[in-house]
C-alpha positions in Angstrom: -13.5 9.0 -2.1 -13.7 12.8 -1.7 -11.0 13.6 0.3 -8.8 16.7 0.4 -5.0 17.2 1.7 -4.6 21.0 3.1 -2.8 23.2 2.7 -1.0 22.3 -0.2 2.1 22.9 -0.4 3.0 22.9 3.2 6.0 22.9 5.3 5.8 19.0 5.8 2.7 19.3 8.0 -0.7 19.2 6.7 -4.5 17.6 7.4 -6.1 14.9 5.4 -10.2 15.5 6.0 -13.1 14.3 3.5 -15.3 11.3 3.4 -14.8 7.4 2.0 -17.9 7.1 0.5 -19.2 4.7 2.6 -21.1 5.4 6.1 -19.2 3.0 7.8 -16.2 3.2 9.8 -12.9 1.8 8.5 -9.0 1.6 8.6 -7.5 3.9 6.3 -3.9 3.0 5.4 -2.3 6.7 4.6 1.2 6.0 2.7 3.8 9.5 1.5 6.1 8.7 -0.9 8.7 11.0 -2.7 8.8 10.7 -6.3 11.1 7.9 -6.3 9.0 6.0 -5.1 10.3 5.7 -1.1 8.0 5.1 1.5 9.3 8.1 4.2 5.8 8.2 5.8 2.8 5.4 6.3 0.3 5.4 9.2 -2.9 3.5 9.7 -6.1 6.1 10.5 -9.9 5.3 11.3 -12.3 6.9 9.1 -15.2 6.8 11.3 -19.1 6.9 9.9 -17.0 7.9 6.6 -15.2 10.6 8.0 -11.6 11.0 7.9 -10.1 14.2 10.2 -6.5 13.4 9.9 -2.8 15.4 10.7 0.1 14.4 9.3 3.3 16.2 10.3 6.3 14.3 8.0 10.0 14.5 9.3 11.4 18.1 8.5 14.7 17.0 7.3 12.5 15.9 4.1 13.7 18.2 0.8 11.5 20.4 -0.8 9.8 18.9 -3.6 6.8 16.8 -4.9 5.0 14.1 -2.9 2.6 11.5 -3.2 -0.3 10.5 -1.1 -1.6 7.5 -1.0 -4.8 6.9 1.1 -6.3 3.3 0.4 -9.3 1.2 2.2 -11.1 -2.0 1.8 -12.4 -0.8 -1.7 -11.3 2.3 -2.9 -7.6 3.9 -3.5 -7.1 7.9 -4.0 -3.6 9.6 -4.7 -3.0 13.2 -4.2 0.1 15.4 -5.2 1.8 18.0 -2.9 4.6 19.7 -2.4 6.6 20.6 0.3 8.4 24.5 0.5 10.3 25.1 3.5 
């Protein structure tokens, strides 16, 4: 997978675009969890021919601090660190 979250850090709100590495279209399951480990976001998100164009805007009573991405699909997982300044 080659796929970027933007900006980073962000205010809670932020895009998810790249490619799966495959030229098919697919669910991707897109999972945010703080660094204890709770789930405070998860959505399901096509990633058509490959492509994922994605927005993500979290809750804004979430704290500042580090975050975890998870984006996972039939065969392949990627996790990307960001943080979220208010």
């Amino acid at each position: 997978m080659n796929i970027a979250l933007t900006p980073n850090p962000n205010k809670g709100a932020f895009y998810v675009n790249g490619i799966t590495g495959t030229n098919k279209t697919e669910e991707l399951e897109l999972k945010v969890t703080d660094v204890t480990g709770r789930v405070v976001y998860k959505v399901i998100s096509a990633a058509v021919n490959g492509t994922i164009n994605a927005r993500i805007d979290l809750d804004h009573n979430l704290a500042n601090g580090m975050y975890l991405l998870t984006i996972s699909g039939e065969s392949s997982k990627k996790v990307i660190h960001f943080v979220i300044e208010k």
